[in-house]
VEXBA-67398 format. One record per residue (C-alpha): residue number from 1; chain; x, y negated, z. Coordinates in steps of 0.2 Angstrom, whole numbers. Each point is the difference from the previous one (the first is absolute). Layout:
N
(NUM, "A", (X, Y, Z))
...
This chain:
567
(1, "A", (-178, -3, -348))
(2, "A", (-15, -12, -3))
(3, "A", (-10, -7, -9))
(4, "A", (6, -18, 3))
(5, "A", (16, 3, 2))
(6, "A", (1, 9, -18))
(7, "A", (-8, -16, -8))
(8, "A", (13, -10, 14))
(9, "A", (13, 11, -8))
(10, "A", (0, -12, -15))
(11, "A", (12, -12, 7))
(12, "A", (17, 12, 0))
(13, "A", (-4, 2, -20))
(14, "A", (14, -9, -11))
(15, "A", (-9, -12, -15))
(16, "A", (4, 16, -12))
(17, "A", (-8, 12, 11))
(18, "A", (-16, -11, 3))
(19, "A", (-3, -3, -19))
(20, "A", (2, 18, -5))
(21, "A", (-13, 6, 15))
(22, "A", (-14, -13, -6))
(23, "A", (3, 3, -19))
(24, "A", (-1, 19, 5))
(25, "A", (-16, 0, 10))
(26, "A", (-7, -12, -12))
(27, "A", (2, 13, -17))
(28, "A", (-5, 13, 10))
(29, "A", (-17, -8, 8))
(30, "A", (-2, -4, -19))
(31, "A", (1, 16, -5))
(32, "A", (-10, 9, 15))
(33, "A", (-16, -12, -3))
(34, "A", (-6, -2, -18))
(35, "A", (-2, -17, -4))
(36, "A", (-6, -8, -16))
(37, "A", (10, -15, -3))
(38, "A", (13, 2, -8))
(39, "A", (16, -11, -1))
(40, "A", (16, 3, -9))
(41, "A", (11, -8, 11))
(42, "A", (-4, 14, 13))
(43, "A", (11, 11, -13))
(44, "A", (16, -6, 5))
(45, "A", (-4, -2, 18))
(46, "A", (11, 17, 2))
(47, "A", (13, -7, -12))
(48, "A", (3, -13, 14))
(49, "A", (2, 12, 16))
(50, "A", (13, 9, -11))
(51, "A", (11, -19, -2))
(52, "A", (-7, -1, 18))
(53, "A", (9, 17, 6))
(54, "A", (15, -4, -11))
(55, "A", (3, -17, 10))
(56, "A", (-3, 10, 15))
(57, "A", (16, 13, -5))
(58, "A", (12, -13, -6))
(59, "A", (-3, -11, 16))
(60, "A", (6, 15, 8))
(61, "A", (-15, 8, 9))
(62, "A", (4, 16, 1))
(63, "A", (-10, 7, 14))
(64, "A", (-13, 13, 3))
(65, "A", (-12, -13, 0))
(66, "A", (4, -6, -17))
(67, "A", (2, 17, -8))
(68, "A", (-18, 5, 5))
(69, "A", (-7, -15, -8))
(70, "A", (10, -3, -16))
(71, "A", (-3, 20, -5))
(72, "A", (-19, -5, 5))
(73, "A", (0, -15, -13))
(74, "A", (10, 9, -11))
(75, "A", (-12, 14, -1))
(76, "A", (-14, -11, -3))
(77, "A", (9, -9, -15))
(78, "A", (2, 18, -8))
(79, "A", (-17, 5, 2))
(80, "A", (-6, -18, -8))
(81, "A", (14, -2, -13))
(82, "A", (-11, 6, -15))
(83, "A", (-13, -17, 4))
(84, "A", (14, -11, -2))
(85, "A", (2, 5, -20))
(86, "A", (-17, 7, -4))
(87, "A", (-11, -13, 12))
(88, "A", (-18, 4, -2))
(89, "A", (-16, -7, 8))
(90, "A", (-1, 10, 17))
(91, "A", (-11, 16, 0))
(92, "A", (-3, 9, 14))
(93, "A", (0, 20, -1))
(94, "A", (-17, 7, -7))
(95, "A", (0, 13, 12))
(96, "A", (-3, -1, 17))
(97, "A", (13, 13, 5))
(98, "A", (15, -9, -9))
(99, "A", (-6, -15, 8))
(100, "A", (-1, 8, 17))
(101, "A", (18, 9, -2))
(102, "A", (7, -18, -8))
(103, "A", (-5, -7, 17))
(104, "A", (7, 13, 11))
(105, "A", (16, -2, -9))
(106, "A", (-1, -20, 3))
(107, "A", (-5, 3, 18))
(108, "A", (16, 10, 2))
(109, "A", (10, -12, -7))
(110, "A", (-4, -13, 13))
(111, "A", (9, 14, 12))
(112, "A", (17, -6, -3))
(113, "A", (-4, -15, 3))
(114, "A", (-9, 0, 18))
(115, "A", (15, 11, 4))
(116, "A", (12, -13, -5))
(117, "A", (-11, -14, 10))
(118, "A", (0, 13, 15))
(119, "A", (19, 1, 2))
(120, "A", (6, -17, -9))
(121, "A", (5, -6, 15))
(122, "A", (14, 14, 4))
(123, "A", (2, 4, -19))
(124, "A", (2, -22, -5))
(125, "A", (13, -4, -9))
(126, "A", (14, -9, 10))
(127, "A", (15, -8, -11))
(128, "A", (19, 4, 0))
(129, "A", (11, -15, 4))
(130, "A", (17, 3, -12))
(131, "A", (11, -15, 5))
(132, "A", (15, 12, -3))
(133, "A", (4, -10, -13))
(134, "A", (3, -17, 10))
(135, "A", (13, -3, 12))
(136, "A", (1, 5, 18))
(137, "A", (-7, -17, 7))
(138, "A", (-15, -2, -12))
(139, "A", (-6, 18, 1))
(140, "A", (0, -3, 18))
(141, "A", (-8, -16, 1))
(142, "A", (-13, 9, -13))
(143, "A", (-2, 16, 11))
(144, "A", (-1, -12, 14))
(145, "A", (-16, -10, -9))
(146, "A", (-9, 15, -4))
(147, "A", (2, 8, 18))
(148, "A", (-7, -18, 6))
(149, "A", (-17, 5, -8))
(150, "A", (-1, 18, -1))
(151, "A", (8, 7, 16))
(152, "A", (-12, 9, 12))
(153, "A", (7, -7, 14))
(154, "A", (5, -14, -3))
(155, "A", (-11, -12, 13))
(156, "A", (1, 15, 10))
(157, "A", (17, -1, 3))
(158, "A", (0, -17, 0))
(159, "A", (12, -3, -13))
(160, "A", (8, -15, -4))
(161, "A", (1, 4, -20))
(162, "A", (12, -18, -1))
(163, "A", (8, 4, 13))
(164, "A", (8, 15, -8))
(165, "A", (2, -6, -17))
(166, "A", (12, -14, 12))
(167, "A", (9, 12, 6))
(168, "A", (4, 13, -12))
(169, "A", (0, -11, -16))
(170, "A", (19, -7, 3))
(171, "A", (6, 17, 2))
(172, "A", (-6, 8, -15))
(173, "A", (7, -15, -9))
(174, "A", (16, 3, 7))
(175, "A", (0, 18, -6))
(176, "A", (-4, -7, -16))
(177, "A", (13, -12, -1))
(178, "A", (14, 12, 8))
(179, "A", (-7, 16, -12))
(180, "A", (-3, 5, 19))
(181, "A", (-9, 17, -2))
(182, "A", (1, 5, 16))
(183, "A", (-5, -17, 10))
(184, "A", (-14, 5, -14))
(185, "A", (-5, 15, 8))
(186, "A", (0, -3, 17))
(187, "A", (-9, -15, 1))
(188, "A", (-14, 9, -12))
(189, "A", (0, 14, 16))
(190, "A", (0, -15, 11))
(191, "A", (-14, -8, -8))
(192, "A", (-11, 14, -3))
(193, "A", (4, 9, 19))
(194, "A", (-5, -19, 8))
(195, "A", (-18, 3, -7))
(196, "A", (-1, 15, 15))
(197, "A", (-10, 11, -12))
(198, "A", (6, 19, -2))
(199, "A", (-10, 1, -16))
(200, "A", (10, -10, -7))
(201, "A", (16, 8, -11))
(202, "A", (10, -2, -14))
(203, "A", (-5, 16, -8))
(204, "A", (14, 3, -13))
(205, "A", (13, -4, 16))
(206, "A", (10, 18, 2))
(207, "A", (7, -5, 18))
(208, "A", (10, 17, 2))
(209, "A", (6, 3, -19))
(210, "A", (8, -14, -11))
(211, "A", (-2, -19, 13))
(212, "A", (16, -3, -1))
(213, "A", (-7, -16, 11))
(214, "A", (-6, 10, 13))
(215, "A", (16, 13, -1))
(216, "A", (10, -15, 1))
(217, "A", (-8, -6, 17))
(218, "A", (-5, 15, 11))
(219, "A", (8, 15, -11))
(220, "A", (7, 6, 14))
(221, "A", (-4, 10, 15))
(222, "A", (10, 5, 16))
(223, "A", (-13, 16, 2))
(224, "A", (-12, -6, 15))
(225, "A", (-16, -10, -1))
(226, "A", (-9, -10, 15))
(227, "A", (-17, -6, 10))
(228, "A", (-3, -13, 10))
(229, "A", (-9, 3, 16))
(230, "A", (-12, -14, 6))
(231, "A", (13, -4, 13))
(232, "A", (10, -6, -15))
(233, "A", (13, 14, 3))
(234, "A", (8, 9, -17))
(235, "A", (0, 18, 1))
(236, "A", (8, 15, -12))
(237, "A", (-16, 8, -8))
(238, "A", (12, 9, -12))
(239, "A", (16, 5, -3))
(240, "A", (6, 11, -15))
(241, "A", (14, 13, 3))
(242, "A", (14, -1, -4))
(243, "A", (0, -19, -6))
(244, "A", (10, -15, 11))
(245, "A", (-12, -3, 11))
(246, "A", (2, 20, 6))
(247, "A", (17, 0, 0))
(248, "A", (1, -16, 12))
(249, "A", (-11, 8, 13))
(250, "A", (-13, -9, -3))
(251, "A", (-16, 13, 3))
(252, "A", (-19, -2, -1))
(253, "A", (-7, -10, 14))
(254, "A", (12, -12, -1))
(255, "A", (0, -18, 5))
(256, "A", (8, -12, -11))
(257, "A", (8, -12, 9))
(258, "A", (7, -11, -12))
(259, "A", (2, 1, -18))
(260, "A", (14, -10, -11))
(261, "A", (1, -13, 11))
(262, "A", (-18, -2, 6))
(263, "A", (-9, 8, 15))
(264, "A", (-13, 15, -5))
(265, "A", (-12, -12, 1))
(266, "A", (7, -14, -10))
(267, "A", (4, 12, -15))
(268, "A", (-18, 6, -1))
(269, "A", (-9, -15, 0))
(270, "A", (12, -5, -14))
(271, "A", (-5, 15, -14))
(272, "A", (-9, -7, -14))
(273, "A", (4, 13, -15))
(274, "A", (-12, 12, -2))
(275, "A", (-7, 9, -16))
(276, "A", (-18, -3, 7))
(277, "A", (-11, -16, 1))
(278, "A", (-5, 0, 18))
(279, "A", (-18, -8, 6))
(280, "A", (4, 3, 20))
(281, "A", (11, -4, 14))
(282, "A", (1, 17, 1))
(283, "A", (3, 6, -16))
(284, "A", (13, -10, -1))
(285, "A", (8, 6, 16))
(286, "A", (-1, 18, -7))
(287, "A", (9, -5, -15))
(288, "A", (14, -11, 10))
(289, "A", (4, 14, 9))
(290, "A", (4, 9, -16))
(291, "A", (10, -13, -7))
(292, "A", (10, -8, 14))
(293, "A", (12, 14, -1))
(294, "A", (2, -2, -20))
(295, "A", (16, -10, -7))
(296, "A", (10, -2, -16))
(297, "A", (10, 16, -5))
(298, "A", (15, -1, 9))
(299, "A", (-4, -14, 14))
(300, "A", (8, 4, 18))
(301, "A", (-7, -5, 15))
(302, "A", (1, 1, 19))
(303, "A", (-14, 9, 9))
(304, "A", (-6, 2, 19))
(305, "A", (-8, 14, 3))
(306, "A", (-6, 9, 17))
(307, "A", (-5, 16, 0))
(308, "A", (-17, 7, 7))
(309, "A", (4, 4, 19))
(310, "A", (16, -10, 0))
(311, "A", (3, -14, 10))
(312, "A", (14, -8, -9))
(313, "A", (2, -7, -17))
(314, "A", (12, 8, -15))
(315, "A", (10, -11, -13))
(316, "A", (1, 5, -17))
(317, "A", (7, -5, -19))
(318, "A", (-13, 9, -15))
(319, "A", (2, -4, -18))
(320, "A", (-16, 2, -10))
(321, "A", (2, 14, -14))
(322, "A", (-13, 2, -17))
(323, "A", (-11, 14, 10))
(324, "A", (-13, -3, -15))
(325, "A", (-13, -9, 10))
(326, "A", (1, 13, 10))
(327, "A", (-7, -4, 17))
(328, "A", (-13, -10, -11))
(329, "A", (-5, 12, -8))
(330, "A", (-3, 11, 15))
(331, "A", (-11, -15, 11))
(332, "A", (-9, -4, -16))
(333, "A", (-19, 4, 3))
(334, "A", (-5, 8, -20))
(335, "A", (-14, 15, -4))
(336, "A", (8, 14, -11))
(337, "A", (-5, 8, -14))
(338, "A", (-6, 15, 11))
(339, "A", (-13, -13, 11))
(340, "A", (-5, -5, -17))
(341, "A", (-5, 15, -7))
(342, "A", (-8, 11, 16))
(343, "A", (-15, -6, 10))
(344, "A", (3, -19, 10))
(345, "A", (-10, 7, 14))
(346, "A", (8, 14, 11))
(347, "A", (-6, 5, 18))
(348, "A", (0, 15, 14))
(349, "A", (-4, 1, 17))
(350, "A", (13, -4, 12))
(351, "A", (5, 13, 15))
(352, "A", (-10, -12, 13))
(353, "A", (-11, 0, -11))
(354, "A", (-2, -17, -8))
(355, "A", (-5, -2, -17))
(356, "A", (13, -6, -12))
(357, "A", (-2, -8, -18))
(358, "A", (14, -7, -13))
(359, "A", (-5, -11, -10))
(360, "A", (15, -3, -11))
(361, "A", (-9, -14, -14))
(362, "A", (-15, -5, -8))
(363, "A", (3, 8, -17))
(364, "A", (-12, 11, -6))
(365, "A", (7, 15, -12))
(366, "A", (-10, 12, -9))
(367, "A", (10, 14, 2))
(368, "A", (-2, 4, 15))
(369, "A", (-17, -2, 13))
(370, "A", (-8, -18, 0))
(371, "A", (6, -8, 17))
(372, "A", (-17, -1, 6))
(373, "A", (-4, 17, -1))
(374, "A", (16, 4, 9))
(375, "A", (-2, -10, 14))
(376, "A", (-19, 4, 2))
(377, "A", (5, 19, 3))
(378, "A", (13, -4, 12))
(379, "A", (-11, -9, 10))
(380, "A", (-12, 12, -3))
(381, "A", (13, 13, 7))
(382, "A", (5, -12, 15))
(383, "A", (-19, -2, 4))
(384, "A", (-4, 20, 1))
(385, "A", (16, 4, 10))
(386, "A", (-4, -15, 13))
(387, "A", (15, -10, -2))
(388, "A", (3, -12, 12))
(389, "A", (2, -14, -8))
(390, "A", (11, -6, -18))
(391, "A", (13, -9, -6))
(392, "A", (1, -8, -18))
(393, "A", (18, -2, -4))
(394, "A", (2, -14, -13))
(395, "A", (20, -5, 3))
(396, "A", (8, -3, -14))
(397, "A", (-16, 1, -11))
(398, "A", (5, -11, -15))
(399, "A", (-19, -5, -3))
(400, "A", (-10, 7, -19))
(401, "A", (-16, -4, -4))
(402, "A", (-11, -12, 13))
(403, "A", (-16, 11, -6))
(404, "A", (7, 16, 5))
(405, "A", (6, -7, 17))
(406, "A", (-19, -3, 2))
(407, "A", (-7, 15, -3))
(408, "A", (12, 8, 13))
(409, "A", (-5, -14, 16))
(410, "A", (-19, 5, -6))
(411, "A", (3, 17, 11))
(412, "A", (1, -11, 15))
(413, "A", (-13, -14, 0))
(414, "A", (-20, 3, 1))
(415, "A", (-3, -14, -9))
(416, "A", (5, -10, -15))
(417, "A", (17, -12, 4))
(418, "A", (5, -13, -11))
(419, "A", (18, 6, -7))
(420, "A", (5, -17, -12))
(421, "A", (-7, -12, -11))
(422, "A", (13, -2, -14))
(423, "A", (4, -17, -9))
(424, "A", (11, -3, -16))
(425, "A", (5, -16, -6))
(426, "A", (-12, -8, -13))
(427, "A", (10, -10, -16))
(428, "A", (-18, -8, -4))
(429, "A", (-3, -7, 17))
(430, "A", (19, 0, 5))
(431, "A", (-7, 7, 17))
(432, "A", (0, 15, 7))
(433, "A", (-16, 8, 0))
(434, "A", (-10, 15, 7))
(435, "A", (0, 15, -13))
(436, "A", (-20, 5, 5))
(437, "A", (4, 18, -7))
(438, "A", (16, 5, 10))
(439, "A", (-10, -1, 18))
(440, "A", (8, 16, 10))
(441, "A", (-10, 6, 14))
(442, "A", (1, 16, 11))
(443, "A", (-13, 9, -1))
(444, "A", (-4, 15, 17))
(445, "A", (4, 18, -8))
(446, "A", (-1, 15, 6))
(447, "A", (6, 10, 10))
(448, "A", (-2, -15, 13))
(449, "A", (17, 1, 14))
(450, "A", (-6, -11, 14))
(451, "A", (13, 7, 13))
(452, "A", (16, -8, 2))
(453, "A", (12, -7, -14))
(454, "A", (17, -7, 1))
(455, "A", (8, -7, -13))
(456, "A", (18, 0, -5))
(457, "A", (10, -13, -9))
(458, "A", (15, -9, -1))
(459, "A", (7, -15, -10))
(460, "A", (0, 13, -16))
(461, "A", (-18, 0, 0))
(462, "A", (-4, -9, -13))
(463, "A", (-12, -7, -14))
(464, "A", (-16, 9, -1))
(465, "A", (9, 11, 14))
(466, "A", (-6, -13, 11))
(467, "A", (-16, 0, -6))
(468, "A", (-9, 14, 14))
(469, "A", (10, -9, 16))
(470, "A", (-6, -13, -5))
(471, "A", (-20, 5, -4))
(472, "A", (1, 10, 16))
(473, "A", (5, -11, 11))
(474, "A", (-10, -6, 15))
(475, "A", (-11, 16, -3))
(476, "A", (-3, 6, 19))
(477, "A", (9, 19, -2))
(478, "A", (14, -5, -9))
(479, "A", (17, -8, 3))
(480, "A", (15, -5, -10))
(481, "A", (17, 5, 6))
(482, "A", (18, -4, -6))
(483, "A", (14, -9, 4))
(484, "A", (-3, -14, -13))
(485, "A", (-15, -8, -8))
(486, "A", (-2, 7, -20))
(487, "A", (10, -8, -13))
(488, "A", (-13, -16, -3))
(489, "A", (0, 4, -19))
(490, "A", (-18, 2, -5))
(491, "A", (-1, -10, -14))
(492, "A", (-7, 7, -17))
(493, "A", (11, 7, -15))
(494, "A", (-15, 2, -12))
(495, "A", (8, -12, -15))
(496, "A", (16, -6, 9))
(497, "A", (7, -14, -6))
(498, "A", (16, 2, -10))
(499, "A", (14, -12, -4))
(500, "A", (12, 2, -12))
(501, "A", (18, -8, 6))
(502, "A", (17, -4, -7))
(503, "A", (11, 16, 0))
(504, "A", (-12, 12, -4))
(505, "A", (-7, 0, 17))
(506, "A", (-20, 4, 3))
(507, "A", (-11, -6, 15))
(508, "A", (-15, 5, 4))
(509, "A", (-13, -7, 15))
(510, "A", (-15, 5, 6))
(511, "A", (-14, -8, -8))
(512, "A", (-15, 3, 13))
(513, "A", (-3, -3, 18))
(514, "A", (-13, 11, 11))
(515, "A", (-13, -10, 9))
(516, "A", (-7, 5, 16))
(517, "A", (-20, -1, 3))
(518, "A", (1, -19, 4))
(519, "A", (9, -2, -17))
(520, "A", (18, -3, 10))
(521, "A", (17, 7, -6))
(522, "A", (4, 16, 8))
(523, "A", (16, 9, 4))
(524, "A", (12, -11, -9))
(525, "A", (14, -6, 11))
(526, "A", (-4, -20, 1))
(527, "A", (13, -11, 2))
(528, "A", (6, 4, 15))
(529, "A", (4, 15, -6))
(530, "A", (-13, 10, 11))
(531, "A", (-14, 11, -9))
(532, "A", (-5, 19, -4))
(533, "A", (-11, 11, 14))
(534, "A", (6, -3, 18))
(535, "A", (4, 16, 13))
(536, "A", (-15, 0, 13))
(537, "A", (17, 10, 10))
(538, "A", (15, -9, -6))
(539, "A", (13, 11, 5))
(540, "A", (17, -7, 8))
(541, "A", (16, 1, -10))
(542, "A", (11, 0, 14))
(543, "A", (14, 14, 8))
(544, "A", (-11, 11, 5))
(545, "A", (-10, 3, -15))
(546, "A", (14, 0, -13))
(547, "A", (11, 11, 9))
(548, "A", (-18, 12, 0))
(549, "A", (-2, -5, -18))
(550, "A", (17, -1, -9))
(551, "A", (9, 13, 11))
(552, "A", (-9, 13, 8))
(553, "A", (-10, 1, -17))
(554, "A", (-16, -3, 8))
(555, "A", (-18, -8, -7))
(556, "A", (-2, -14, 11))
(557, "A", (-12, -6, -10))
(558, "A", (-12, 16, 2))
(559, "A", (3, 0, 19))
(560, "A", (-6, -17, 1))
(561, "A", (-16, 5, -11))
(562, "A", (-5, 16, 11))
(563, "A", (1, -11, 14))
(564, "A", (-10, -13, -5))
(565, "A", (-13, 12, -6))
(566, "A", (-2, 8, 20))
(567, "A", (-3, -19, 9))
């Protein structure tokens, strides 16, 4: 926080908020120095922040922000209300005390304010869209509009904003026309999942419980679920007992051959249903390979299978069954209550003696031992028993809070990195704009581990997850390992913006993008759908590895790390 940026901080007030602040700070400096003019109109200057901060409420401004300086200008209307019905020539207290502790209480008042200045830009107000009212093909086109100017990553992506209203405009209005709720549906998910942003979601859209839509289309499971190896191959990585796939034969490590009526291959590349939004290539792979093997409840098909260590291929017929989401449900990546509640930060030396950290998100919790501290005595611990190097594991790390992620990298820098400049979408300017008080650096803390560091990820890693591979890399004793890139989804939730759509449905986007030191988008997936922290050691997805990984059970992925760590 700065000075500058405090005063800069101005331009993310709404009219409402901006009137109320200078009608407050002015009635205050009144009242803190004694002046000797005196001017009735001043009276009813309070009066005015009150209609102000009623506007403010029924505009719908209901946000921290607005809270803090509405109970402000509500307080000084009370503390003034007996001037506007007894008015009196202004008199200053006789004694110098009063006057003193009249001051203080002024100067205190101007508190809430400078607060409110200092975190306007992550507090502002940001509107809700509600076009449920209109029908599918307006609220689209008006969703469409406001995307055009408000989006992030818009020019990022390099999105044709036309383009997709051409496109997607004739199909909402022929789910209009036919009372088409589903055509509605998916084209929405189609819509919103061509944007390549995993912070995107329909909130209120319960996937597993009640989408009869999403029942309808990939309900059914035959009990297995699938990768795809660089090679292009599709292999088993799960198969449920007892379910068809089981009973068929068909055992983990397969290769998939041919599914209804298309090679392996072919069937994959196909999948588009998914319950996530997917930024990457290779996210999006990692959810194909969860979704190809989905169908409508009841559909038969013909599969071609070969067994690991087989030479020839097996023929086989499997209906898919309501497993209730099942396999989905097993491969999807989610924290539990029990990560949420203990310590993010978990860590032990390992038998050959490497250093080992968890890090499993960047949410603080007051309940248990800040995440600094925790991982300041592990390292503390690692450094007194020698250890010969570490490994920060940040797979399937869902992200938190970009400060926190911060203040962690600080343990293994010596000097101060920039981490992001942050910049929000300005409705005065419509541009976006740097917010001068949301500047994120990483600052060296102590103790200082300057031995070897690899760093674990996957395409799970994601949102302020990415932020420390990301920080870190290019620093000389670490290196990032995994078999994908992170999930290139670092864009800002800080007021998301949310749109309201026909049948009930809620959206919500990321409404800030996180600038690197030359003021350049970072870690976003841009439009060719490539983005997040790259591996320094990109490890192979091929038979060798999965069979090492998927069957034998073991972490490939550590392997890797420990061996980049003795070159």
């Amino acid at each position: 926080m700065s000075v500058i940026g405090t005063i800069d901080s101005v331009k993310w007030l709404t009219v409402y908020e901006l009137v109320m602040c200078i009608i407050s700070l002015f009635v205050l400096t009144v009242y803190a120095v004694p002046i000797k003019k005196y001017s009735r109109w001043f009276d009813f200057l309070p009066s005015v922040g009150v209609l102000a901060a009623i506007a403010s409420i029924l505009s719908g401004d209901m946000t921290l922000l607005a809270l803090i300086i509405e109970s402000l200008t509500l307080i000084v209307f009370l503390c003034t209300i007996r001037r506007l019905f007894k008015p009196k020539v202004w008199t200053a207290p006789k004694k110098k005390a009063f006057r003193i502790v009249r001051s203080v209480i002024c100067v205190c008042g101007v508190v809430p304010i400078v607060f409110a200045l200092a975190n306007a830009g992550v507090l502002r107000y940001n509107p809700v869209s509600d076009f449920s009212g209109m029908s599918y093909s307006k609220a689209f086109v008006a969703m469409n509009e406001r995307l055009s100017r408000e989006y992030p990553f818009g020019e990022w992506k390099k999105i044709d904003w036309n383009e997709r209203r051409s496109k997607y405009e004739p199909i909402f209005k022929q789910a209009e026309k036919d009372k088409d709720f589903d055509l509605y549906y998916k084209t929405l998910r189609e819509y919103l999942s061509s944007l390549r942003d995993g912070h995107i979601k329909i909130v209120n859209d319960n996937v597993y419980d009640g989408n009869t839509v999403f029942k309808k289309e990939v309900g059914g499971g035959f009990g297995l679920s699938t990768i795809q190896l660089d090679n292009g191959k599709v292999f088993v990585s799960l198969v449920l007992e007892n379910s068809p796939a089981a009973k068929s034969g068909i055992k983990l490590g397969a290769e998939i051959v041919a599914w209804d009526g298309k090679t392996g291959k072919e069937a994959f590349d196909q999948t588009t249903w998914s319950e996530n939004n997917m930024a990457t290539d290779e996210v999006k792979r990692f959810n194909q390979g969860r979704y190809m093997v989905r169908a409508p409840i009841g559909k038969e098909i013909l599969v071609e299978f070969r067994n690991w260590g087989e030479s020839e291929p097996t023929r086989t017929k499997l209906m898919a069954y309501d497993d209730q989401f099942e396999t989905l449900k097993k491969t999807k990546i989610k924290l539990t209550q029990a990560d949420l509640d203990a310590s993010p930060i978990e860590g032990e030396i390992l038998a050959n003696g490497y250093g080992y950290v968890k890090i499993k998100h960047f949410l603080p919790n007051s309940n248990v031992t800040s995440p600094e501290k925790s991982l300041a005595d592990l390292l503390k611990m690692f450094q007194d028993r020698h250890a010969k190097g570490l490994i920060i594991d940040l797979r399937n790390n869902p992200g938190g809070e970009d400060q926190l992620a911060a203040n962690l990298a600080g343990f293994f820098v010596k000097e101060m990195k920039h981490y992001e400049y942050v910049s929000y979408y300005n409705r005065y300017t419509g541009k976006f704009e740097l917010n001068r008080n949301e500047v994120v650096k990483v600052k060296p803390a102590k103790p200082n581990f300057d031995g070897t560091v690899a760093i674990l990820i996957n395409s799970s890693t994601g949102s302020s997850g990415e932020g420390m591979p990301l920080v870190l890399k290019g620093v000389p004793n670490v290196k990032i390992v995994g078999f994908t890139s992170t999930a290139g989804s670092f864009g800002l939730m800080s007021s998301p913006i949310e749109i309201k759509m026909p049948e009930g449905y809620v959206i919500q986007f990321p409404d800030g993008r996180s600038l690197n030191q030359n003021k350049k988008v970072q870690g976003d997936a841009d439009q060719t759908a490539v983005g997040g922290a790259v591996p320094d050691i990109k490890i192979p997805l091929n038979e060798e590895t999965f069979k090492a990984s998927m069957m034998d059970g073991q972490d490939v992925e550590l392997q890797y790390a420990i061996e980049a760590m003795k070159k």
